[in-house]
N, CA, C and O of each residue as an XYZ file, in Angstrom:
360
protein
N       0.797     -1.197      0.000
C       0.000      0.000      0.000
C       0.845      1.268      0.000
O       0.250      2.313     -0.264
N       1.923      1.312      0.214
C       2.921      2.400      0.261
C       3.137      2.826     -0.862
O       3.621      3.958     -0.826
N       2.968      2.347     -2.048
C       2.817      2.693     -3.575
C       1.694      3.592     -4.163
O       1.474      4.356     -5.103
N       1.110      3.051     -3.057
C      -0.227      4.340     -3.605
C      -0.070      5.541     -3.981
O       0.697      6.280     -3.365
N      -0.755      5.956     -5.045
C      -0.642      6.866     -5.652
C      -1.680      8.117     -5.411
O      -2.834      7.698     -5.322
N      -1.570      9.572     -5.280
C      -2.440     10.407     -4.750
C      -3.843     10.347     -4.764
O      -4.705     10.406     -3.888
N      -3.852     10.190     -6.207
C      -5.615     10.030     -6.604
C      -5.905      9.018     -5.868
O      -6.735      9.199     -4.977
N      -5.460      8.035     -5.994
C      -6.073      6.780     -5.274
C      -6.301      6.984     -3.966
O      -7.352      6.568     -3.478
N      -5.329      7.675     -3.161
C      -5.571      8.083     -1.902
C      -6.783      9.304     -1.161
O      -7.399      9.675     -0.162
N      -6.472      9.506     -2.640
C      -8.148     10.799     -2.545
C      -9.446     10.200     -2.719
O     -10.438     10.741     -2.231
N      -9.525      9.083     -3.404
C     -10.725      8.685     -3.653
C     -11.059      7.469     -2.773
O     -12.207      7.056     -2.944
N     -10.231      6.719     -1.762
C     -10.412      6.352     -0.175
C     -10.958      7.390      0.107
O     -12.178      7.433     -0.045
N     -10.251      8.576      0.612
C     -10.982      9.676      1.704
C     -12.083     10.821      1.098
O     -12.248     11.922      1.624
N     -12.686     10.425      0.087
C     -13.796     11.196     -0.636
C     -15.313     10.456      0.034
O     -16.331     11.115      0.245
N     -15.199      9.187      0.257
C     -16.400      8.343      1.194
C     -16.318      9.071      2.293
O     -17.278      9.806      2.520
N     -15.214      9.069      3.227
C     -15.167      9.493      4.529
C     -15.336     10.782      4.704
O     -15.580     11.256      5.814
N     -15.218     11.520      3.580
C     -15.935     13.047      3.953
C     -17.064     13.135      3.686
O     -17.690     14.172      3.906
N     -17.450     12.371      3.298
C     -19.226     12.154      2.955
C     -20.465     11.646      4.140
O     -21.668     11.896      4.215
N     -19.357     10.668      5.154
C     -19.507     10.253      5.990
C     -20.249     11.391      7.068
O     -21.141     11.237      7.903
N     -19.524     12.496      6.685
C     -19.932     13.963      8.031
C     -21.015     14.582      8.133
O     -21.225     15.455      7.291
N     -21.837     14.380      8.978
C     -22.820     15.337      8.836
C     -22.798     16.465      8.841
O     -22.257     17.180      9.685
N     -23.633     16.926      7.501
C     -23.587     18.205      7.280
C     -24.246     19.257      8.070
O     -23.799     20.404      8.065
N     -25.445     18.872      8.851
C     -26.330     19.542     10.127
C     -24.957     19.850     11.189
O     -25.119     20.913     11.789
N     -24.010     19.338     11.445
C     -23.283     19.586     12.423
C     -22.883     20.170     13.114
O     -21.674     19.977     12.981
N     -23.049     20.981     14.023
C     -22.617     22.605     14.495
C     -21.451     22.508     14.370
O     -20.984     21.547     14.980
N     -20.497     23.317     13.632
C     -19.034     23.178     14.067
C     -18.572     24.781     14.772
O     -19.501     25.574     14.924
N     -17.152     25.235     15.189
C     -16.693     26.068     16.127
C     -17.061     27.395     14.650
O     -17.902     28.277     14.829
N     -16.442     27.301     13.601
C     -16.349     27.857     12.723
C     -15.404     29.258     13.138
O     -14.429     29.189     13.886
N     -15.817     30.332     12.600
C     -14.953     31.760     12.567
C     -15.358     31.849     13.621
O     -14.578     31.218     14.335
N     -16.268     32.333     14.303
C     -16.492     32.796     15.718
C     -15.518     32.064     16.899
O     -15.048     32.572     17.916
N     -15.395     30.692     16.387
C     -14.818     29.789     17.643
C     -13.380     30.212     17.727
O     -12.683     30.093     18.734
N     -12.901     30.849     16.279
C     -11.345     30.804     15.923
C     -11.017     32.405     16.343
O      -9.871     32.751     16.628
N     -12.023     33.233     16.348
C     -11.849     34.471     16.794
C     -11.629     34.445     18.674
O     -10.741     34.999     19.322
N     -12.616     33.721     19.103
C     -12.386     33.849     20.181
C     -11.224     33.280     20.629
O     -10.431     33.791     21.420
N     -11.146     32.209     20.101
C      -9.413     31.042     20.548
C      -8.347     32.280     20.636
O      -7.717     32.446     21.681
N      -8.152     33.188     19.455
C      -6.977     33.983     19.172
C      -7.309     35.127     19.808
O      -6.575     36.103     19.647
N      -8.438     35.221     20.622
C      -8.525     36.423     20.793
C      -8.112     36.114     22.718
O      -7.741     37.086     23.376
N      -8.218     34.945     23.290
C      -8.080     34.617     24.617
C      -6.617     34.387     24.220
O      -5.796     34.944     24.949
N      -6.156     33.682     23.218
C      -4.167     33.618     23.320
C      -3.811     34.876     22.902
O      -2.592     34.980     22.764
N      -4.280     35.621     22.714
C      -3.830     37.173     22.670
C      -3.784     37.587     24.194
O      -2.795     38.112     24.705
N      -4.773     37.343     24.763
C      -4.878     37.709     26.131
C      -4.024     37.234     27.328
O      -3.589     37.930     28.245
N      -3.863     35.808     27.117
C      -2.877     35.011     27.857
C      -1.374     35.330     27.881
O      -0.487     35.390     28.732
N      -1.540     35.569     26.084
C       0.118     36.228     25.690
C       0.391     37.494     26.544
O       1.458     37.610     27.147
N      -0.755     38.619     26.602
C      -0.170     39.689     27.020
C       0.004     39.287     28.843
O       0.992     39.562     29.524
N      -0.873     38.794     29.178
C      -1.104     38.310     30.665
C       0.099     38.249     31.236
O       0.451     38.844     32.255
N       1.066     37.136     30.215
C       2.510     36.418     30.432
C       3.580     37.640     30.344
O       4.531     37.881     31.087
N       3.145     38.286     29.268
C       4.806     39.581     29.320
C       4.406     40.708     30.527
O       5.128     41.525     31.098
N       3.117     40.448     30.665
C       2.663     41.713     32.108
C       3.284     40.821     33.418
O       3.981     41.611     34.055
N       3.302     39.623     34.002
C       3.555     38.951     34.973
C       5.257     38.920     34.472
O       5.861     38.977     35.543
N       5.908     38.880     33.762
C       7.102     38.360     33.469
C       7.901     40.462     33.591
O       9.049     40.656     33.992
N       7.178     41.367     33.255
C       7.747     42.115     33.568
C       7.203     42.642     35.541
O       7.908     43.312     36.295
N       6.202     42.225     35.779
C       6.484     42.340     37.139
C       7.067     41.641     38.080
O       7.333     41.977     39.234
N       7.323     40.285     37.331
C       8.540     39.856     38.102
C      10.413     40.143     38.436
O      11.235     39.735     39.256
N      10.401     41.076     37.255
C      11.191     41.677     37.103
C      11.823     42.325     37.725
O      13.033     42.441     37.533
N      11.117     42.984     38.732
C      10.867     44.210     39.160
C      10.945     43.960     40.811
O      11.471     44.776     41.567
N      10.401     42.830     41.209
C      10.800     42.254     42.422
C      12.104     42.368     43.371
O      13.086     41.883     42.808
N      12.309     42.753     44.343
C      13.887     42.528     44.784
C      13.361     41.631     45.747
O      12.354     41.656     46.453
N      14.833     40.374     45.512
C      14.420     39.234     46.348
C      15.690     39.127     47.442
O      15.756     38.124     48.152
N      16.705     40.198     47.558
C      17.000     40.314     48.744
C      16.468     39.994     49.885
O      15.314     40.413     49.984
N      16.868     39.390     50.832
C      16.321     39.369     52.697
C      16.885     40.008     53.058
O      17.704     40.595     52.351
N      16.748     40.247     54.392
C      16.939     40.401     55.611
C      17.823     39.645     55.924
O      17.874     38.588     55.295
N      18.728     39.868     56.879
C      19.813     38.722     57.273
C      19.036     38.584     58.626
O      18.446     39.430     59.298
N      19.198     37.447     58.779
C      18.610     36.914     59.927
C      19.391     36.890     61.230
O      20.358     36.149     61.408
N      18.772     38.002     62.404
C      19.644     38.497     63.213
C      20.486     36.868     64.228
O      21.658     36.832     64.601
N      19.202     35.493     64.479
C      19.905     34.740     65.307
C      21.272     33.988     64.195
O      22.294     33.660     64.798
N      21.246     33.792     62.930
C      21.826     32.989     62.562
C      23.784     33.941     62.464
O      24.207     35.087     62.610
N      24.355     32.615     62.149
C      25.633     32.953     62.196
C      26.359     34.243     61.055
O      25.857     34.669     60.015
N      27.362     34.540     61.540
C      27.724     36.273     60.642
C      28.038     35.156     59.144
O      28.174     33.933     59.092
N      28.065     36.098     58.175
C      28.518     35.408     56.713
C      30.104     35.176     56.826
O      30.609     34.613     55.854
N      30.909     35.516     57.825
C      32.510     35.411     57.558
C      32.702     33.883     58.194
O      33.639     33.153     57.869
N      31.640     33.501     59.179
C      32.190     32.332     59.761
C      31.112     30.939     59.663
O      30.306     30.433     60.443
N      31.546     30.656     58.360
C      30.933     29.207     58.148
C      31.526     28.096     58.877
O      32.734     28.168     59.102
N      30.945     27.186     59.239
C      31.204     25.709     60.003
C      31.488     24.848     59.334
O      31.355     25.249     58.178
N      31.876     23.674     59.347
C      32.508     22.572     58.544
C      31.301     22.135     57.604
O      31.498     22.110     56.389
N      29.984     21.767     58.156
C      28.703     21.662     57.803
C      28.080     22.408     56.955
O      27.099     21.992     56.339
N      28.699     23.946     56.769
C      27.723     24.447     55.710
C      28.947     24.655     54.773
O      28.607     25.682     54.185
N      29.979     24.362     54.349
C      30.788     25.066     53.064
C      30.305     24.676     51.614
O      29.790     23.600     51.311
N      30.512     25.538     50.927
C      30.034     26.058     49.893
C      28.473     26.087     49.680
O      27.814     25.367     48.931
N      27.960     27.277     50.671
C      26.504     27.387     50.695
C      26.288     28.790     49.568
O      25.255     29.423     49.354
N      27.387     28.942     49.093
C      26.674     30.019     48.076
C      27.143     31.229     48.912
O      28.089     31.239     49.699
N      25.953     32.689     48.469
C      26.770     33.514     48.592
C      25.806     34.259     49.515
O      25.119     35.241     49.231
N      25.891     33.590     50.697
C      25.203     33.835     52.185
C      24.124     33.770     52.097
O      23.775     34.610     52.927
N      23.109     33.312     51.619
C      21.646     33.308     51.382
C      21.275     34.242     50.552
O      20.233     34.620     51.089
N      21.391     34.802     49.722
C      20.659     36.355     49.669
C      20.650     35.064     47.755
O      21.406     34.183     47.342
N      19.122     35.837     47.104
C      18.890     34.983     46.261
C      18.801     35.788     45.083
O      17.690     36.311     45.160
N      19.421     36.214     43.926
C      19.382     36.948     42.853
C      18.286     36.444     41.876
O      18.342     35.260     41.545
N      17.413     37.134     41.440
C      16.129     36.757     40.277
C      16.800     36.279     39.103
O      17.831     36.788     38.663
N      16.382     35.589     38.749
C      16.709     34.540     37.423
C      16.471     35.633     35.988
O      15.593     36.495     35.987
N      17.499     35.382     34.721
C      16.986     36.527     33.971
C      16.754     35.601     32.802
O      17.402     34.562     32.676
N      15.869     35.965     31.988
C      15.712     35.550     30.837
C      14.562     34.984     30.306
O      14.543     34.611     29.133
């Protein structure tokens, strides 16, 4: 069957579109307006949240009980660069 040739393959799927009812409600233009018109919305949603994340400072507070940043313990080495957490870019 891999030899098949186009026509032949068109005139298999010429029954099966016949098969469809034509009464059928389908989404049509209205359905496709609204689809693009909510991923328009989502899209802008995403660059509005992505620039207010931006904008965030995620600095702390150093936490007055815990130990000063000069004197780490055997237990915490290489913890980074004292807690403090820089926002991710990109």
């Amino acid at each position: 069957m891999p030899d098949m040739s186009a026509s032949l393959a068109l005139t298999h799927l010429v029954p099966l579109a016949k098969e469809v009812d034509e009464n059928k409600v389908t989404p049509g233009v209205l359905g496709f307006i609204v689809f693009a018109v909510m991923a328009l919305a989502v899209w802008g949603l995403m660059k509005s949240m992505n620039r207010q994340l931006t904008r965030v400072d995620f600095k702390e507070d150093a936490d007055p009980k815990a130990e000063p940043a000069g004197k780490a313990t055997s237990g915490s080495a290489g913890t980074g660069s004292g807690g403090e957490a820089s926002p991710a870019k990109g």
